[in-house]
Biopython code that builds the backbone (N, CA, C, O; Angstrom):
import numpy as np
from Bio.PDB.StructureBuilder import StructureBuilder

atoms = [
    (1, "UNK", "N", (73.022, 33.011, -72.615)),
    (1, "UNK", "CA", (73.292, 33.915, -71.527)),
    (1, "UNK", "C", (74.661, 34.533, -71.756)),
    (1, "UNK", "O", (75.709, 33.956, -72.043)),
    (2, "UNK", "N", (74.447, 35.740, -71.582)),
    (2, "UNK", "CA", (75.938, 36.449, -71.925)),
    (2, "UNK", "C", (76.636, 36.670, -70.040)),
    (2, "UNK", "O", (76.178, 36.770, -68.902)),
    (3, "UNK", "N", (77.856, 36.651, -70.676)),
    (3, "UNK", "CA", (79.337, 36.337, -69.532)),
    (3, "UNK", "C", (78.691, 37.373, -67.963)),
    (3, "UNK", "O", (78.582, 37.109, -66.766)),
    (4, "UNK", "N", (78.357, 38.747, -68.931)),
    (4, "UNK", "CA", (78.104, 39.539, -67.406)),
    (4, "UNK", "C", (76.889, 39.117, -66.747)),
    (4, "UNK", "O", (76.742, 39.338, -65.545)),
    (5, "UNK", "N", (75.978, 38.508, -67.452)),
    (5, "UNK", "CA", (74.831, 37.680, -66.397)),
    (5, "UNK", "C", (75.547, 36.824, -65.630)),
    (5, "UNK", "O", (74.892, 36.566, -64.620)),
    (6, "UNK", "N", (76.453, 36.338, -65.643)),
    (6, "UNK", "CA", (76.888, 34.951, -64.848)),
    (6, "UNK", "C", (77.617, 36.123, -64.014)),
    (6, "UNK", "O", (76.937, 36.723, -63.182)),
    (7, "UNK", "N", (78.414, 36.331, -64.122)),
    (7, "UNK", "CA", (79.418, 37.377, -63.701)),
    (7, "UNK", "C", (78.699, 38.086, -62.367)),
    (7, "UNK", "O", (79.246, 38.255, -61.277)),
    (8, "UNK", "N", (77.407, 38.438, -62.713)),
    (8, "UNK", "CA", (76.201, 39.202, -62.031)),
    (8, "UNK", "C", (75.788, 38.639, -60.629)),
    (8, "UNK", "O", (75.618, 39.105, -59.502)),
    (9, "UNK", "N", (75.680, 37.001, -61.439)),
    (9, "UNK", "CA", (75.140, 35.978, -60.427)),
    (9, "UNK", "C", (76.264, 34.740, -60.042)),
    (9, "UNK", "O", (75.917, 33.601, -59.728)),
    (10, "UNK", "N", (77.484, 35.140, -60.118)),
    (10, "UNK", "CA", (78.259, 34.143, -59.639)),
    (10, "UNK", "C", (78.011, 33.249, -58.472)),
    (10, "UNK", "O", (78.224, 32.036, -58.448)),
    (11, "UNK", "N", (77.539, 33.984, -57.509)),
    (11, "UNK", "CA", (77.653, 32.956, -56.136)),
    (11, "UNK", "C", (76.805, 32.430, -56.606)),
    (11, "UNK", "O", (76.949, 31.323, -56.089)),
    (12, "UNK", "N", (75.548, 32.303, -57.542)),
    (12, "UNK", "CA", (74.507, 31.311, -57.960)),
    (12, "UNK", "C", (75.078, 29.965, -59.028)),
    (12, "UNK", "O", (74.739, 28.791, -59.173)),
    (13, "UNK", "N", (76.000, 30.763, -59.581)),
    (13, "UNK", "CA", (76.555, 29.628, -60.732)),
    (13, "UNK", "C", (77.825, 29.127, -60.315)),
    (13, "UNK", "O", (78.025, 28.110, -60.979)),
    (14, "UNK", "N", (79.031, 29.395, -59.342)),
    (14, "UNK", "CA", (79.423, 28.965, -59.035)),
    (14, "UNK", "C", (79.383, 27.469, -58.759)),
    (14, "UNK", "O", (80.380, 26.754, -58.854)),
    (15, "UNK", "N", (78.479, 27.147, -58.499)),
    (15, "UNK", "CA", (78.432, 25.786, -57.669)),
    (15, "UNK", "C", (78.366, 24.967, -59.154)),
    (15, "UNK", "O", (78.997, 23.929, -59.354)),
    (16, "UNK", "N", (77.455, 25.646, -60.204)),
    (16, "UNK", "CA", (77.702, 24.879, -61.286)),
    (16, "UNK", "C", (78.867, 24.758, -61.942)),
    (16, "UNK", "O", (79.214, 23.806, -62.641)),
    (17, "UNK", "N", (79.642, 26.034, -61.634)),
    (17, "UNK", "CA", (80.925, 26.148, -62.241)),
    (17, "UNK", "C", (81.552, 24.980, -61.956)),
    (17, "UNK", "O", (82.081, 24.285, -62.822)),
    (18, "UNK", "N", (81.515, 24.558, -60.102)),
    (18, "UNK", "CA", (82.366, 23.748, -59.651)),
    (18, "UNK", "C", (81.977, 21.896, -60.058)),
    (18, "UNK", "O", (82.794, 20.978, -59.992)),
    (19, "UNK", "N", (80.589, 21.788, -60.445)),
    (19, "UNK", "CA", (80.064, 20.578, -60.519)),
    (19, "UNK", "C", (80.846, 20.629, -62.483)),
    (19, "UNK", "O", (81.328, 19.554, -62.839)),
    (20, "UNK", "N", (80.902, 21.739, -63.480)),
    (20, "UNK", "CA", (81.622, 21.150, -64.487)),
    (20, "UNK", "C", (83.513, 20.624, -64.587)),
    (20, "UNK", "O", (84.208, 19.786, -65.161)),
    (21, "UNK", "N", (83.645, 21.682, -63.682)),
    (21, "UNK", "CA", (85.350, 21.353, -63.630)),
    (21, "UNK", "C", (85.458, 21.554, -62.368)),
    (21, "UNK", "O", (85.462, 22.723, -61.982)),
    (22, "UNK", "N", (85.579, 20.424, -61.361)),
    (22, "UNK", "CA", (85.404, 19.440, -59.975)),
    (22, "UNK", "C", (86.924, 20.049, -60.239)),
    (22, "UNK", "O", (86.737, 20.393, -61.406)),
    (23, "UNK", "N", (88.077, 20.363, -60.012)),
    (23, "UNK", "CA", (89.426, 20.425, -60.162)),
    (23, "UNK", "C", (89.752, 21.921, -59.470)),
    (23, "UNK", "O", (90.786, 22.286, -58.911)),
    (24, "UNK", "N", (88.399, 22.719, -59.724)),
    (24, "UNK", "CA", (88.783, 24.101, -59.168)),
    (24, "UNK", "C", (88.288, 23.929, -57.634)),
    (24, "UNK", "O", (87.434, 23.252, -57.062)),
    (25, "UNK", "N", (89.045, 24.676, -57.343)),
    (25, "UNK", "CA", (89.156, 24.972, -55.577)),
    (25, "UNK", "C", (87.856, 25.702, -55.060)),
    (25, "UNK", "O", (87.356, 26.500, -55.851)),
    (26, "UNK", "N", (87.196, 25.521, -53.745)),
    (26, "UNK", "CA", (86.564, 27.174, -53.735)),
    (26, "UNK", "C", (87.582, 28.077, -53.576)),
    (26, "UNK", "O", (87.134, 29.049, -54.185)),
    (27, "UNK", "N", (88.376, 28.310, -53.268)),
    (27, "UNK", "CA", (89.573, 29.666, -52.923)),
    (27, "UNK", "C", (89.670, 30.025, -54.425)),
    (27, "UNK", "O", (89.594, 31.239, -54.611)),
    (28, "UNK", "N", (89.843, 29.148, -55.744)),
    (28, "UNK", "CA", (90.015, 29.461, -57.305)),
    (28, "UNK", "C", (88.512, 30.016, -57.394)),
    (28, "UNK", "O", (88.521, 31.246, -57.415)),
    (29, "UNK", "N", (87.359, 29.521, -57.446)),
    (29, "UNK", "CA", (86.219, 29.884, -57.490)),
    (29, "UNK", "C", (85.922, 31.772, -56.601)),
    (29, "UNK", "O", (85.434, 32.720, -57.215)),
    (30, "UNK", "N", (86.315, 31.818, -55.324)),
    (30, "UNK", "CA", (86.336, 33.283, -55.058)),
    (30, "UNK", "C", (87.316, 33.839, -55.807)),
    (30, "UNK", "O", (86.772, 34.687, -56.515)),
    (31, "UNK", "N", (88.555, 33.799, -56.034)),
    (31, "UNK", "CA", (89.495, 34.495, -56.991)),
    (31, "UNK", "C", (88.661, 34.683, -58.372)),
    (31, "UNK", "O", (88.731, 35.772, -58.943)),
    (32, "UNK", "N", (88.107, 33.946, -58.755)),
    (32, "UNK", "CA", (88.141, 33.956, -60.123)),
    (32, "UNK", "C", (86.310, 35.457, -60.078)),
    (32, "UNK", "O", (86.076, 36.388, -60.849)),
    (33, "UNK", "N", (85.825, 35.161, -59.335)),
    (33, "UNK", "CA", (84.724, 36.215, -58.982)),
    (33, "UNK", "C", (83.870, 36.720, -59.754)),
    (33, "UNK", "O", (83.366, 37.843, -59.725)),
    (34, "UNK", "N", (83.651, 35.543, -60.724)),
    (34, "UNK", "CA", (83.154, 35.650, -62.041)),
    (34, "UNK", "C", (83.599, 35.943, -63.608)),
    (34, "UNK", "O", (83.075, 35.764, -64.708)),
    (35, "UNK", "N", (84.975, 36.544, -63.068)),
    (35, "UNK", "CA", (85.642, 36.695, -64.350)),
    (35, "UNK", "C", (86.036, 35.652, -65.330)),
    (35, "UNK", "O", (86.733, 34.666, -65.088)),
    (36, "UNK", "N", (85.544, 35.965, -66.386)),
    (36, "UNK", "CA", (85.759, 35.237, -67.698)),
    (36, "UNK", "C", (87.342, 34.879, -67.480)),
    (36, "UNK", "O", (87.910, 33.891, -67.015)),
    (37, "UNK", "N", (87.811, 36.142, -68.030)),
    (37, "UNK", "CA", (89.537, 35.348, -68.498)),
    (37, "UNK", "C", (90.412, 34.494, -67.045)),
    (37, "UNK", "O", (91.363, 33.712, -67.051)),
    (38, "UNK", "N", (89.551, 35.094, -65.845)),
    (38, "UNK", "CA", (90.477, 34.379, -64.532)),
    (38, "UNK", "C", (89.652, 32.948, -64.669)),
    (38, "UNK", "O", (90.164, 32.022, -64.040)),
    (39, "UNK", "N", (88.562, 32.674, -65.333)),
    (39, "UNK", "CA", (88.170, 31.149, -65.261)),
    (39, "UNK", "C", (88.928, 30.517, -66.130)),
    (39, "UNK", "O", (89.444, 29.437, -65.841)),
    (40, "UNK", "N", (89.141, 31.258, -67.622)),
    (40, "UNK", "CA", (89.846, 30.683, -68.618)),
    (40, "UNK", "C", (90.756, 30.284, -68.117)),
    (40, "UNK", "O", (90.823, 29.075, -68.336)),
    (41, "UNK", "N", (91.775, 30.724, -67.363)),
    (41, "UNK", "CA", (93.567, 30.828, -66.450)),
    (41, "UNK", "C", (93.387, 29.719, -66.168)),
    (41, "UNK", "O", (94.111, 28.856, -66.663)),
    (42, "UNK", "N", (92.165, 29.321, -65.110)),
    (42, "UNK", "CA", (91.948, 28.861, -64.036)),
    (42, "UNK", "C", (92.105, 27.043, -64.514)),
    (42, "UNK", "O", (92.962, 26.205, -64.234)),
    (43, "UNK", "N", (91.004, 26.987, -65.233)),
    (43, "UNK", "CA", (91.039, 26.067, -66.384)),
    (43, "UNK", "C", (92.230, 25.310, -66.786)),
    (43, "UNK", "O", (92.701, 24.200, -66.535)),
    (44, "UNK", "N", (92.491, 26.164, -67.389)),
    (44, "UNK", "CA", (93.930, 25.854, -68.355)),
    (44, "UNK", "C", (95.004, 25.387, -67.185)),
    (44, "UNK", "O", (95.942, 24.608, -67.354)),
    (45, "UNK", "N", (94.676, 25.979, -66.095)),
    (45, "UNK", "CA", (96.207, 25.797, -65.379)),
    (45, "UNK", "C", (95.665, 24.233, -64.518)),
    (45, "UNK", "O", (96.552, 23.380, -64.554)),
    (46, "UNK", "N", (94.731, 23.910, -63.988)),
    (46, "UNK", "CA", (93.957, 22.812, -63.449)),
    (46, "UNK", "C", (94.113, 21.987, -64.187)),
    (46, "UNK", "O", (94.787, 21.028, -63.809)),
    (47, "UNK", "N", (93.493, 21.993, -65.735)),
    (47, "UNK", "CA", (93.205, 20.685, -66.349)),
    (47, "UNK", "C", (95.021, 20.172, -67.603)),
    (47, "UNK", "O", (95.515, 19.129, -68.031)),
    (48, "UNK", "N", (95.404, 21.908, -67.691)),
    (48, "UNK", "CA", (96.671, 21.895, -68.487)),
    (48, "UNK", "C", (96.115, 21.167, -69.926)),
    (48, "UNK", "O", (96.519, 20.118, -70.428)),
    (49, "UNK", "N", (95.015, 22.115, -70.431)),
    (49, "UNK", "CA", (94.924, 22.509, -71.673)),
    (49, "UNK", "C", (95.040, 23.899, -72.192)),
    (49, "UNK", "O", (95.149, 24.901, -71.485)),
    (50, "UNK", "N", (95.006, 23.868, -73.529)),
    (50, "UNK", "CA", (95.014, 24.983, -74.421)),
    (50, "UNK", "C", (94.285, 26.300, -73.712)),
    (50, "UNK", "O", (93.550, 26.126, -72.740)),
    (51, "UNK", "N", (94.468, 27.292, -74.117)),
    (51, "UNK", "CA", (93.454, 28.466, -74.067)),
    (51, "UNK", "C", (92.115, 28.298, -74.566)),
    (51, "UNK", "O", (91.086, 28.389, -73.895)),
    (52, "UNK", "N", (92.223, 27.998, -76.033)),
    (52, "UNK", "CA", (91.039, 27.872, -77.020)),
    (52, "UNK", "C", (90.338, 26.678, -76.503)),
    (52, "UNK", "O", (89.127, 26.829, -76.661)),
    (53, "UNK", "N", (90.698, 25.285, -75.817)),
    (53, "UNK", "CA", (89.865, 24.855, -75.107)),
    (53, "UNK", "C", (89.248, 25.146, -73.880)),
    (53, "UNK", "O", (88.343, 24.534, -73.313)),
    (54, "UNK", "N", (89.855, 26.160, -73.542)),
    (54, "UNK", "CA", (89.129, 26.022, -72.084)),
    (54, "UNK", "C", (88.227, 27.581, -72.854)),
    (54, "UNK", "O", (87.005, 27.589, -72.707)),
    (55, "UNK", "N", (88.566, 28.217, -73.255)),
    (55, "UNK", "CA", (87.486, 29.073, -74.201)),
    (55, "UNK", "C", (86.230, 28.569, -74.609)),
    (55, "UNK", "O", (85.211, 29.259, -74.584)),
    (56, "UNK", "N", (86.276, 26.911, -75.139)),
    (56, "UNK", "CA", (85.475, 26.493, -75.906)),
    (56, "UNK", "C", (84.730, 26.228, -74.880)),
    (56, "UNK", "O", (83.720, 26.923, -74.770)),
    (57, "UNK", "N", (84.993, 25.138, -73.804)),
    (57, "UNK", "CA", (84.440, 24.636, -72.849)),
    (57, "UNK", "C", (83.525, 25.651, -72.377)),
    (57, "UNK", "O", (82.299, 25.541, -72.423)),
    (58, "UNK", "N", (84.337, 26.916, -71.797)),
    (58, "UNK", "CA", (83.303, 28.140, -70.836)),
    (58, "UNK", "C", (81.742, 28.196, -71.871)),
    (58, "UNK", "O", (80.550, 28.054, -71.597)),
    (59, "UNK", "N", (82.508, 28.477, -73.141)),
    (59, "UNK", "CA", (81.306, 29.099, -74.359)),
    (59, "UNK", "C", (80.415, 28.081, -73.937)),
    (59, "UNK", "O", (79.519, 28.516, -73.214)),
    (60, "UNK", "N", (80.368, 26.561, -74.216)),
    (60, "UNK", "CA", (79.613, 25.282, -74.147)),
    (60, "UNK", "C", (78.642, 25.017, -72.707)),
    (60, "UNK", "O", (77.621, 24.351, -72.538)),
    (61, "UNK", "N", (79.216, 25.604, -72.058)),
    (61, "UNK", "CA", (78.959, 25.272, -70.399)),
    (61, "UNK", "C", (77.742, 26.874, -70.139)),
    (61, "UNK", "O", (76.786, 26.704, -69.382)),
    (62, "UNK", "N", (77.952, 28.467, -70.905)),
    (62, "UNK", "CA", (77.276, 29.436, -71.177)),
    (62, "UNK", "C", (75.874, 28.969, -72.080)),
    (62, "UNK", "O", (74.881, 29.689, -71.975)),
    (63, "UNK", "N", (75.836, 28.131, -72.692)),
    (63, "UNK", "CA", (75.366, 27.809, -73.701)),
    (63, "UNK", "C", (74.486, 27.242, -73.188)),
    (63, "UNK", "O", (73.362, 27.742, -73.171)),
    (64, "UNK", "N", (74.801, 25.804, -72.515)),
    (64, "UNK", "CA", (74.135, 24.814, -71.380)),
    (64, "UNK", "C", (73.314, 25.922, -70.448)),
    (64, "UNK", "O", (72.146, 25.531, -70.447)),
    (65, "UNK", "N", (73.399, 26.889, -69.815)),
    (65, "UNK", "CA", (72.828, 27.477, -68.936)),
    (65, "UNK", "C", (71.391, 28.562, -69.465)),
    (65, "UNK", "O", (70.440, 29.085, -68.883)),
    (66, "UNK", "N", (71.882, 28.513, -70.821)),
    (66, "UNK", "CA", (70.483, 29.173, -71.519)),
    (66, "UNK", "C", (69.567, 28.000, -71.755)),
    (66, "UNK", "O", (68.340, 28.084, -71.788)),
    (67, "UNK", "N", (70.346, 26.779, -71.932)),
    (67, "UNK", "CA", (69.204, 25.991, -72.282)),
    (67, "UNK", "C", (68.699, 24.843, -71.168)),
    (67, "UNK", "O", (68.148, 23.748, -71.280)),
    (68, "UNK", "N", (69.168, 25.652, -70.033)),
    (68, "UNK", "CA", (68.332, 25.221, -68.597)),
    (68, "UNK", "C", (67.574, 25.971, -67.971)),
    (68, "UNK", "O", (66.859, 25.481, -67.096)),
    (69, "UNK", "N", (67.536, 27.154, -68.213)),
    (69, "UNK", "CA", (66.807, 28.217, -67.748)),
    (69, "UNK", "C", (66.025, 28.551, -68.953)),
    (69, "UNK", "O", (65.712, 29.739, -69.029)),
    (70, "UNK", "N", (65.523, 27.561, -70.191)),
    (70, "UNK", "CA", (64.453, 27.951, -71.006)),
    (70, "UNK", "C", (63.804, 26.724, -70.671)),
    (70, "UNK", "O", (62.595, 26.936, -70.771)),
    (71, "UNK", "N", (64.104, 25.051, -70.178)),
    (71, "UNK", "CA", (63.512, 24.300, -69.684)),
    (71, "UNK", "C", (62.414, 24.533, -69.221)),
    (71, "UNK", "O", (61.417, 24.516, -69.942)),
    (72, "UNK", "N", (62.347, 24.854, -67.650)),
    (72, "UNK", "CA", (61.383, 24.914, -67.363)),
    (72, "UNK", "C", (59.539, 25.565, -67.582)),
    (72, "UNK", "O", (58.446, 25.532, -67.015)),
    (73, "UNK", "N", (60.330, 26.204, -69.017)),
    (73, "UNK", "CA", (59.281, 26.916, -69.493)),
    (73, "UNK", "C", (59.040, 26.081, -70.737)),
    (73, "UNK", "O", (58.079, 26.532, -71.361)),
    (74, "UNK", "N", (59.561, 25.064, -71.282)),
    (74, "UNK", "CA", (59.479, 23.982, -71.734)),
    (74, "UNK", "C", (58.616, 23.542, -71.012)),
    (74, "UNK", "O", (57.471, 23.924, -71.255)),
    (75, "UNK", "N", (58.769, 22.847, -70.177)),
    (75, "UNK", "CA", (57.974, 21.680, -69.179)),
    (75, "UNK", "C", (56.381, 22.063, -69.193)),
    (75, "UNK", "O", (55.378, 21.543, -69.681)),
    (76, "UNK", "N", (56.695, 23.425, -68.283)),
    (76, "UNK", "CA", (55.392, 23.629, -68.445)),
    (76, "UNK", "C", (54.153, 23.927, -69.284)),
    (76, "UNK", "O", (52.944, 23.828, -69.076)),
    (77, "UNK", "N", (55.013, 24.386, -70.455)),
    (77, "UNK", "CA", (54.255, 24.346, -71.652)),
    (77, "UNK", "C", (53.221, 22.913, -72.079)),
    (77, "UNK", "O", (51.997, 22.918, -72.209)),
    (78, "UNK", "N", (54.316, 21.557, -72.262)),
    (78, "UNK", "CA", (54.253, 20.500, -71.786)),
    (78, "UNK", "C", (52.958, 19.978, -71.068)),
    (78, "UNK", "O", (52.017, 19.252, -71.388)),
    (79, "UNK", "N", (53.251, 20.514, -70.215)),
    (79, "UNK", "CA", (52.322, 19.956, -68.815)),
    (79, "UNK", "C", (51.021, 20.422, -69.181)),
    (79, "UNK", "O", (49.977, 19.777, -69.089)),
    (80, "UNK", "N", (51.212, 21.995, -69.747)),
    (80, "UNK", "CA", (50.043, 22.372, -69.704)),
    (80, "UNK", "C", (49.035, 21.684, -70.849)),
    (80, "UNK", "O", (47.818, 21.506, -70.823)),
    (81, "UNK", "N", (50.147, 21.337, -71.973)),
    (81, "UNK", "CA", (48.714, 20.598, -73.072)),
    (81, "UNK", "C", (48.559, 19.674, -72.527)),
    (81, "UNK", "O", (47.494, 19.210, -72.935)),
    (82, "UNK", "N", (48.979, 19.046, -71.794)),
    (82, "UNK", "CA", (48.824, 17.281, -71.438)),
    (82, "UNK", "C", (47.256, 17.383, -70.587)),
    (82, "UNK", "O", (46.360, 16.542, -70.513)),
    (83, "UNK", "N", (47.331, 18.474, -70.125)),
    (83, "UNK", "CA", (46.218, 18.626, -68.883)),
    (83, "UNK", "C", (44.584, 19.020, -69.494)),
    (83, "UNK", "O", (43.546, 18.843, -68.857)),
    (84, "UNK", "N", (44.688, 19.578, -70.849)),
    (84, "UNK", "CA", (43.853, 19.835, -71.845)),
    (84, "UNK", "C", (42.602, 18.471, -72.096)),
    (84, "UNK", "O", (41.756, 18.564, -72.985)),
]
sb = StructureBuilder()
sb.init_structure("model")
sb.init_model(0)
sb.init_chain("A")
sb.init_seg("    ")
for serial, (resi, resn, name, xyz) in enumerate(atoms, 1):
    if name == "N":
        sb.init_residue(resn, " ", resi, " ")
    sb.init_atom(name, np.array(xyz, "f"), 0.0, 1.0, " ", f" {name:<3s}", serial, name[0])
structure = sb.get_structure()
């Protein structure tokens, strides 16, 4: 999933945002309003790492969200031979 899909659907991913890095505020979560580099900030200034980690992390956590939203089409694939 690329940045402006999330960006798109923030108030939807938000909450995931907040369940990976528990440290951000909601008040950081509306500031940040989907923006990439204000999460990167956000990150870095919360956990007081690097840039390039909290870069890495976002990428990893983008990454995670394609491969939860191809799941369920997993499953059912799944389900469906089982039922054969």
């Amino acid at each position: 999933m690329n940045w402006e899909q999330v960006e798109g659907k923030w108030k939807q991913y938000s909450g995931k945002v907040k369940e990976k890095w528990g440290k951000l505020t909601d008040d950081d979560l509306q500031q940040i309003a989907g923006r990439r580099d204000q999460l990167v900030g956000k990150i870095q200034e919360r956990y007081g790492i690097a840039k390039e980690q909290a870069e890495s992390q976002i990428n990893e956590f983008s990454r995670s969200l394609n491969a939860n939203l191809s799941e369920p089409e997993t499953i059912r694939t799944r389900t469906a031979g089982n039922k054969s």
